[in-house]
C-alpha positions as CSV (number, residue, x, y, z in Angstrom):
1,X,50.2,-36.7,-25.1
2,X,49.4,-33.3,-23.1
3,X,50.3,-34.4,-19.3
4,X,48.4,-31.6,-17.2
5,X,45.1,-30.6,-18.2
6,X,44.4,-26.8,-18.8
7,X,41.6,-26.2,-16.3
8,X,41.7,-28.3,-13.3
9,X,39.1,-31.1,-13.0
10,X,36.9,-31.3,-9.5
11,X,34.2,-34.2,-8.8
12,X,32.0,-33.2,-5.6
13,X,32.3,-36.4,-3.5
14,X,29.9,-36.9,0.1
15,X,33.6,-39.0,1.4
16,X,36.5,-36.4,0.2
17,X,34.6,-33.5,-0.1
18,X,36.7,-32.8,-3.7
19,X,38.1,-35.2,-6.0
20,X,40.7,-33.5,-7.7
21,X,42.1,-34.1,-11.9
22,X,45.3,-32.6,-12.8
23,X,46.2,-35.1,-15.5
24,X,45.4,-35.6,-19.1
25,X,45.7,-38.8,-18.8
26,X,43.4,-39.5,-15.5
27,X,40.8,-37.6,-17.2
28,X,40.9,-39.6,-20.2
29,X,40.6,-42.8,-18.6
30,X,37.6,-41.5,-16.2
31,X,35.6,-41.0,-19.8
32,X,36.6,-44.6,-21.5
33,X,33.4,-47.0,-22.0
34,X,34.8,-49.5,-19.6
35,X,35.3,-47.1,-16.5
36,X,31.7,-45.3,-17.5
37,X,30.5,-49.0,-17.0
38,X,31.5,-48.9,-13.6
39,X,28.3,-46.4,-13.0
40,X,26.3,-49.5,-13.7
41,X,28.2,-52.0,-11.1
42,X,26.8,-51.5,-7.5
43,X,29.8,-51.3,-5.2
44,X,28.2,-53.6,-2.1
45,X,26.5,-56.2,-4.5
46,X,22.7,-56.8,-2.9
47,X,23.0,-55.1,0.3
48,X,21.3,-52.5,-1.4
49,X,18.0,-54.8,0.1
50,X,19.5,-54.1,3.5
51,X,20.6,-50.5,3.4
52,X,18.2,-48.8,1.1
53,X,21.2,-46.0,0.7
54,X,23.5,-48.9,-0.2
55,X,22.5,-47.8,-4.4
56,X,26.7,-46.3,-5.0
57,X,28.9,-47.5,-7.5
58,X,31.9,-49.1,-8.6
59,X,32.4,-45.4,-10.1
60,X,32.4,-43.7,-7.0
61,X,34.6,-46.3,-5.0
62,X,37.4,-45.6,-7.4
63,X,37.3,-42.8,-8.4
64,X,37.9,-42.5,-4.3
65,X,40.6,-44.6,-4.2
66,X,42.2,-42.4,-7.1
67,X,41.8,-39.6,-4.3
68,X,43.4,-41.6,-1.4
69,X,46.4,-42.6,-3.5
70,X,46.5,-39.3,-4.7
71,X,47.0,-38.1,-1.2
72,X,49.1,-40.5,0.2
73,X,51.9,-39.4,-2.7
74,X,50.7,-35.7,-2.1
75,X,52.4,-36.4,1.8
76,X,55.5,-38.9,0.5
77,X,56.2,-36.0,-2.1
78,X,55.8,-33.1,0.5
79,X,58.2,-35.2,3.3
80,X,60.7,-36.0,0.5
81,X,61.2,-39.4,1.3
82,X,64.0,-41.0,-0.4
83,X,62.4,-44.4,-1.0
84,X,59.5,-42.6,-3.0
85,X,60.6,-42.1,-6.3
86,X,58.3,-39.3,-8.1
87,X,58.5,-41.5,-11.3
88,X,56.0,-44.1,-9.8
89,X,53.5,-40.9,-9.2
90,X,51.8,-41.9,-12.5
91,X,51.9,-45.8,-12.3
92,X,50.3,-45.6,-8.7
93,X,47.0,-43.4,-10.0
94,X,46.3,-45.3,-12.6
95,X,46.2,-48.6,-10.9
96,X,44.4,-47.1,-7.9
97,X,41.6,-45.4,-10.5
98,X,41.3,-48.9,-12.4
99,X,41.8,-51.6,-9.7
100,X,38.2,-52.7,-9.9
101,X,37.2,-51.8,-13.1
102,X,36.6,-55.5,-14.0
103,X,34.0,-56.3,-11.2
104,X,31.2,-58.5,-12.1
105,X,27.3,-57.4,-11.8
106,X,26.5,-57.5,-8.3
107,X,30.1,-57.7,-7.4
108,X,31.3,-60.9,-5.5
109,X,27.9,-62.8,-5.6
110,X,28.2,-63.8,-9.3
111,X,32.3,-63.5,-9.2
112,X,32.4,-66.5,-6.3
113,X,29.7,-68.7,-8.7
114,X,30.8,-68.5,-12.3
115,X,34.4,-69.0,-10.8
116,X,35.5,-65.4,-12.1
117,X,38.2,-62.8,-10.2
118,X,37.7,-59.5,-10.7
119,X,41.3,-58.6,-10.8
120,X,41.9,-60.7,-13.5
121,X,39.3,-59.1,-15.3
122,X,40.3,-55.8,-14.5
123,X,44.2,-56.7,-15.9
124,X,42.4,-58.4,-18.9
125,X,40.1,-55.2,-19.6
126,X,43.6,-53.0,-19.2
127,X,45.6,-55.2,-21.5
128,X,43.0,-55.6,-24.6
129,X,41.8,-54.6,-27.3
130,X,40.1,-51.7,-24.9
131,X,39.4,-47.4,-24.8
132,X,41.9,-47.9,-21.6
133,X,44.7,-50.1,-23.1
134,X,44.7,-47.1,-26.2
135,X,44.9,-44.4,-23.3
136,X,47.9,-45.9,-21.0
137,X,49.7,-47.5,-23.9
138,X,50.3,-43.2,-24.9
139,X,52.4,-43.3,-21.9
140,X,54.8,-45.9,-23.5
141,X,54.4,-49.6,-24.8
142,X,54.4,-51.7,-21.9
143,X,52.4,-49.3,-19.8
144,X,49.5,-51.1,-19.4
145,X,51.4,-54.1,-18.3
146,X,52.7,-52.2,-15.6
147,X,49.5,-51.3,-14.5
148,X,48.3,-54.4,-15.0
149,X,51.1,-56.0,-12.4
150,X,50.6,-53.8,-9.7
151,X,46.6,-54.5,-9.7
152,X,47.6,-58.1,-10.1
153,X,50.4,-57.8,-7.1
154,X,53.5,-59.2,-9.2
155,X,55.2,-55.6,-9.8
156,X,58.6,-55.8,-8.4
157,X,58.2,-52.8,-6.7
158,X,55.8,-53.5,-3.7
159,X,55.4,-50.5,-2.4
160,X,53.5,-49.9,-5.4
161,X,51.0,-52.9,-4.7
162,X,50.9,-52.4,-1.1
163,X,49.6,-48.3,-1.7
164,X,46.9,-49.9,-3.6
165,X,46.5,-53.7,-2.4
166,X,47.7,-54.5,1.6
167,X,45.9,-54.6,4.8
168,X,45.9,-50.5,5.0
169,X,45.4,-49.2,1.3
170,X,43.8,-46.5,-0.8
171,X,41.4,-49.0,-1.5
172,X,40.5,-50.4,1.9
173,X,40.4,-46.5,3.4
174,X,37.8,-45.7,0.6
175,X,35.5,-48.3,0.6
176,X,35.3,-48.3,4.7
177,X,34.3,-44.8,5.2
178,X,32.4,-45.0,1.7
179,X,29.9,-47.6,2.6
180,X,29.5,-46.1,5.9
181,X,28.2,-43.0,4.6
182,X,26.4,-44.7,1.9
183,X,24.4,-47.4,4.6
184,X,24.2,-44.8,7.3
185,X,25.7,-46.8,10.1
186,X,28.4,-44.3,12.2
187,X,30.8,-47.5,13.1
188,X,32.7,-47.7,10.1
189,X,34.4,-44.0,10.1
190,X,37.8,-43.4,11.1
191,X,40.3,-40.5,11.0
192,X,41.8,-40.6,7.5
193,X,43.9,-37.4,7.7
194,X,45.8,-39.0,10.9
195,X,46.9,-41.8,9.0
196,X,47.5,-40.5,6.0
197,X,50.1,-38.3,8.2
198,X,51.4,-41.2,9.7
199,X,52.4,-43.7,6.9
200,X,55.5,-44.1,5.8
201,X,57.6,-45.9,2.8
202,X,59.8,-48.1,4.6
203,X,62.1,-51.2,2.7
204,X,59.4,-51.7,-0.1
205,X,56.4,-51.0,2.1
206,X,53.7,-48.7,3.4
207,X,54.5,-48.8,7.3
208,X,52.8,-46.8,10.0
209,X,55.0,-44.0,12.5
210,X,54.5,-45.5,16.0
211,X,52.8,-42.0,17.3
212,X,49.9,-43.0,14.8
213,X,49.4,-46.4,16.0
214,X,46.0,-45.3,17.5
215,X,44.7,-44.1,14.1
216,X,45.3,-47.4,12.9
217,X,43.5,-49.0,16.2
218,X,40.5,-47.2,15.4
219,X,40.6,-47.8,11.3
220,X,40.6,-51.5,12.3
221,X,38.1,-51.6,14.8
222,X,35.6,-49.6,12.3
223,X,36.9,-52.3,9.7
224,X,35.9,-55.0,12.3
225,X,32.4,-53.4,12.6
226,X,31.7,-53.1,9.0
227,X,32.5,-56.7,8.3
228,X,30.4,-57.8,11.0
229,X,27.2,-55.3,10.6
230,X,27.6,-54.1,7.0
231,X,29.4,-56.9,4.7
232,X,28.0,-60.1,6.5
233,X,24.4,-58.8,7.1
234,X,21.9,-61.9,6.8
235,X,20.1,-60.5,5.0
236,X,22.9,-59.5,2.9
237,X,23.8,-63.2,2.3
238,X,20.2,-64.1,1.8
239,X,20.1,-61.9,-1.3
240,X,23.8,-63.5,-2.2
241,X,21.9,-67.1,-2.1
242,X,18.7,-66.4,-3.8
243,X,20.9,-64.8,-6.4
244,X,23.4,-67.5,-6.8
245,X,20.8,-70.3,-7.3
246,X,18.7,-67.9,-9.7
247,X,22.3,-68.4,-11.8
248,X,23.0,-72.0,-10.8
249,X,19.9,-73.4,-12.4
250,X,20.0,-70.4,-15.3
251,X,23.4,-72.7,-15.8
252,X,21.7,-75.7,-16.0
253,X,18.4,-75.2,-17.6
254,X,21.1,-73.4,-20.5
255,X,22.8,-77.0,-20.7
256,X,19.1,-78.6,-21.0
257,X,19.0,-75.8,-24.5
258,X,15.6,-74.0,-22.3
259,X,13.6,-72.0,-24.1
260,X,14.6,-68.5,-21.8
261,X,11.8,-65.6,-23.0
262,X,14.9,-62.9,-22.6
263,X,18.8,-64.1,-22.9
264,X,21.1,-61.3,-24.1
265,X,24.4,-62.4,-25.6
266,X,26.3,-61.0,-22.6
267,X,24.6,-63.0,-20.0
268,X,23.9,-66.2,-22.1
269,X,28.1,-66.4,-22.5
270,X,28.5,-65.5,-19.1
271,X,26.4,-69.0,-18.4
272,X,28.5,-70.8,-21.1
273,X,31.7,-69.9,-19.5
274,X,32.7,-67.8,-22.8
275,X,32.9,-64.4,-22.4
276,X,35.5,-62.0,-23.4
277,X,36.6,-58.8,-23.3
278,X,33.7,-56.9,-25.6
279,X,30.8,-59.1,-23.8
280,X,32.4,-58.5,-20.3
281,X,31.8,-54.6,-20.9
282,X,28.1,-55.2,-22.1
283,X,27.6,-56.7,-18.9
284,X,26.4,-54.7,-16.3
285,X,23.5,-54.9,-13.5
286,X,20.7,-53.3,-15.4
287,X,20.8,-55.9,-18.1
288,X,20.6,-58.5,-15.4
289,X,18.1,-57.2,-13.4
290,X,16.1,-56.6,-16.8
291,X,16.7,-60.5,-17.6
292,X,15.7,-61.4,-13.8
293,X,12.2,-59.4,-14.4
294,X,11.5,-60.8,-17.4
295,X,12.4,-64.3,-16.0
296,X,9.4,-64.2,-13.6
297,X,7.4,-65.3,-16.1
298,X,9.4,-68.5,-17.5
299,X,7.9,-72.0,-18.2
300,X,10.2,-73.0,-14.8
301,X,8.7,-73.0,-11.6
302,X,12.3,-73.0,-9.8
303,X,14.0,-70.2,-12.1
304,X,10.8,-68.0,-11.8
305,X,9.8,-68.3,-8.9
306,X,13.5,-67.4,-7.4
307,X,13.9,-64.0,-9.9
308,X,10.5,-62.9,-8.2
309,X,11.9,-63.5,-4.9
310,X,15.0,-61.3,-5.7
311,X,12.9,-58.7,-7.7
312,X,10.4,-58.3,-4.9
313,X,13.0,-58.9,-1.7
314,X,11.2,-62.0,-0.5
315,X,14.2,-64.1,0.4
316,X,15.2,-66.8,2.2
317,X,15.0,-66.4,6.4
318,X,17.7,-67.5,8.1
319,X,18.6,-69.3,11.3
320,X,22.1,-70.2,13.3
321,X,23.3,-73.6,11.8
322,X,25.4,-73.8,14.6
323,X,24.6,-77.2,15.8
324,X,23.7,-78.6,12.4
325,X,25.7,-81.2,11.5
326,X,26.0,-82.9,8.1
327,X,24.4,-85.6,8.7
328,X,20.9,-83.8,9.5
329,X,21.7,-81.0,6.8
330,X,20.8,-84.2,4.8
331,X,18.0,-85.5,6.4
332,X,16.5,-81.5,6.0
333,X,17.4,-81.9,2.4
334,X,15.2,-84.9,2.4
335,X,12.7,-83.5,4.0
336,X,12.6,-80.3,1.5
337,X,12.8,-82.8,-1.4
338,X,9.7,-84.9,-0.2
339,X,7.8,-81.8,0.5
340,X,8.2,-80.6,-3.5
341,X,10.9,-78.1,-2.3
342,X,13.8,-78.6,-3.9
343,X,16.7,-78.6,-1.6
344,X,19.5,-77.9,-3.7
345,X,18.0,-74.7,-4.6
346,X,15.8,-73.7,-1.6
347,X,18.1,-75.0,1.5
348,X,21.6,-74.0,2.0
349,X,24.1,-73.7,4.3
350,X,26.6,-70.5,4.6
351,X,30.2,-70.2,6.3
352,X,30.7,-66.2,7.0
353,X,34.6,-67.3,6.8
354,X,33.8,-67.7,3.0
355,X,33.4,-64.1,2.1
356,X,35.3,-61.5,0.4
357,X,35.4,-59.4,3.5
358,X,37.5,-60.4,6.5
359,X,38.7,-58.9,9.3
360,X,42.1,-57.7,10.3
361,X,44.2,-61.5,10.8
362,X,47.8,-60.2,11.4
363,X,49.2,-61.1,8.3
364,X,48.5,-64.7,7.9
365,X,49.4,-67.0,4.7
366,X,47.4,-66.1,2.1
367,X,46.5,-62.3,3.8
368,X,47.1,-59.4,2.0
369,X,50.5,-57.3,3.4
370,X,50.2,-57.0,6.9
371,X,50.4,-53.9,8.8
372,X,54.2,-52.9,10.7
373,X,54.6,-50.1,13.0
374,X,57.9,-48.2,12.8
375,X,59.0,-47.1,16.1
376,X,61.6,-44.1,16.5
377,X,64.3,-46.8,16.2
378,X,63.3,-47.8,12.9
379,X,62.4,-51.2,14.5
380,X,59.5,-53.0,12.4
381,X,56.8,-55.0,14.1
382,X,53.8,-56.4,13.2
383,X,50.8,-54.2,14.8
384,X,49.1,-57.2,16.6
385,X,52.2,-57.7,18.1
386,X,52.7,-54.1,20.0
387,X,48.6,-53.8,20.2
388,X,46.6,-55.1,22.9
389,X,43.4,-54.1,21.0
390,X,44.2,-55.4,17.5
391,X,45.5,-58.9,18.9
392,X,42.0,-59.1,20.5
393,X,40.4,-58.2,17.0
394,X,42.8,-60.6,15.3
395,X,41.6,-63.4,17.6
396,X,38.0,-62.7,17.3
397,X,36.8,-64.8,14.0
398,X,36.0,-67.7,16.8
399,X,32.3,-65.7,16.8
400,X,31.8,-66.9,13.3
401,X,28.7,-69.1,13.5
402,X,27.4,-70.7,10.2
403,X,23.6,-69.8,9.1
404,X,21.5,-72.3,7.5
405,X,18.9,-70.1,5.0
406,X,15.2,-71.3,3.8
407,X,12.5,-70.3,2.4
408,X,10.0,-70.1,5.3
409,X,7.2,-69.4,3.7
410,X,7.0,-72.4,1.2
411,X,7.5,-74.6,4.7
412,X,4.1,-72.6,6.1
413,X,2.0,-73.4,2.9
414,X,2.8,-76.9,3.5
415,X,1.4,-76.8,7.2
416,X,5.0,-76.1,8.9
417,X,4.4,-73.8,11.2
418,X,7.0,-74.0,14.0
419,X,9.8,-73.6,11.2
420,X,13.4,-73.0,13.3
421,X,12.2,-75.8,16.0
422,X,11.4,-78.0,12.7
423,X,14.9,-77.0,11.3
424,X,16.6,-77.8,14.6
425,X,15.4,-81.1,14.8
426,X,12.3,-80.6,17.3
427,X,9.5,-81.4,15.0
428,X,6.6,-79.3,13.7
């Protein structure tokens, strides 16, 4: 295949400025059916009902990681460093423009139910019978594999993965300053260029020039912020709930053979555990929210009354479950039950540590790569070793408090007016 493309391909992007195409083959897999989906995928899942700017895509997050990478071997190219090896130039791009091209509708709130991973999905939609396999497999045979193992973080060349997957990658420096432009909060920018000057390959690694160390300080307090304000918003997780339980009991009224007014093939295989690669593709966020409208209407009173709550943004309100223990959790449940509210749908507990987000945790067992500094005497340490200020961020997810969400205004009907003293225990 042609490798450069005659003309020069710019996107106008509010993060980079210019996102810029020299390859034939880039450009062909920015116009395959499964990346187009990606249009149709909302990058920050439902805290679009907390940030009314919060409507980008999937598209536009990779298509900015594309741009990072593409930068980051723009300044290993320009520095000559020997453990770059130009060869990997092409590898690199593709798995930074398709790394998330197998996310789910609404992201991580139906991955975390239906027990899917987007990764695998995104290897799965590189490897089959797909528009992107046909593309990559013009670069050789076992191209898309290769692609397929540095998304999935088994390519024996980790400096490959950790450009695209560690604890400071294209993908992470993207989506940052990405959805802080897109929810207009100001905490979550940092100074891209400076790092980008300051990383280095180092033994099979991305590593970071000591004289940069305070770019990084700042990139992981904004990433700190953003977790905190942005990713973990209640209201955020309220939207996660409702949405998780409009699924749950889709699931189960499915096993019951309902009678749904509107099930499209997509979605009713998504519920059955069966979908593959041709329904994955179909499946995107205006067919659900479609489905979710026309489930207002359904002969049940749980499933309805749950997709109006999500259509219309009257979710669940939530209060601090700090001192809730399980024991009372069950008693509430009890209490929900008796009062015609069924608990298992319209009570529920939520642990912030069981997100997709996280802070910055020094490399810990099961953490992505960690972040080294290289000082002039090409000494490696861990940055929470050598930073006052990230070991104080590292030791911060004490703050995490669990949050119990309900439905306050089905309590109020029911003459439960004092709600959170009712909740903690105080009476009503």
């Amino acid at each position: 295949m042609k490798t450069t493309l005659t003309e020069e391909k710019v996107f106008k992007d509010p993060v980079h400025k210019y996102i810029y195409v020299q390859d034939q083959l880039i450009w062909e897999l920015i116009n395959t059916r499964e990346f187009q989906r990606l249009r149709r995928i909302r990058q920050l899942g439902t805290s679009f009902l907390t940030f009314h700017g919060a409507e980008h895509s999937r598209f536009n997050h990779s298509l900015g990681v594309y741009e990072v990478a593409r930068k980051i071997i723009s300044q290993f190219e320009r520095s000559r460093y020997e453990q770059w090896n130009r060869e990997d130039r092409m590898l690199v791009l593709c798995a930074a423009l398709l790394h998330d091209l197998g996310h789910a509708p609404f992201s991580h709130s139906t991955e975390r139910l239906f027990a899917t991973d987007h990764e695998k999905w995104s290897c799965a939609l590189i490897t089959g019978e797909t528009e992107v396999r046909r593309i990559l497999a013009q670069v050789s045979p076992d191209f898309p594999e290769q692609v397929a193992s540095v998304i999935a973080k088994n390519h024996p060349n980790q400096l490959l993965v950790s450009m695209v997957s560690s604890q400071l990658d294209a993908d992470r420096m993207d989506y940052l300053l990405r959805d802080a432009y897109y929810t207009g909060v100001n905490y979550g920018t940092f100074d891209l260029e400076r790092i980008l000057r300051v990383i280095r390959p180092h033994e099979g690694h991305i590593v970071v020039k000591a004289s940069g160390m305070h770019a990084v300080e700042d990139y992981l307090m904004s990433r700190y912020q953003m977790y905190w304000q942005v990713y973990l918003h209640p209201v955020t997780r309220s939207g996660e709930i409702v949405l998780r339980n409009i699924f749950r009991r889709a699931g189960e009224l499915r096993q019951q053979s309902f009678a749904f007014p509107f099930l499209p093939a997509p979605l009713a295989a998504m519920l059955d555990g069966t979908l593959d690669v041709e329904y994955y593709v179909q499946l995107d966020e205006p067919l659900v929210q479609t489905t979710l409208q026309l489930w207002q209407t359904c002969d049940d009173k749980v499933l309805s009354d749950l997709c109006r709550r999500f259509h219309n943004r009257k979710l669940f309100k939530c209060v601090s479950a700090r001192n809730l223990n399980s024991v009372r959790l069950n008693e509430l449940a009890q209490m929900f039950d008796s009062l015609g509210i069924p608990a298992a749908y319209y009570l529920q507990s939520d642990d912030p540590g069981d997100q997709p987000y996280h802070e910055y945790r020094g490399g810990e067992a099961g953490q992505k790569l960690p972040i080294y500094i290289l000082d002039e005497n090409q000494t490696l340490a861990e940055i929470s070793k050598v930073s006052e200020i990230v070991r104080s961020l590292s030791g911060m997810n004490q703050e995490k408090q669990p949050l119990l969400f309900y439905p306050a205004d089905l309590l109020e009907e029911r003459g439960i007016v004092n709600v959170e003293q009712w909740i903690s225990g105080g009476g009503g």
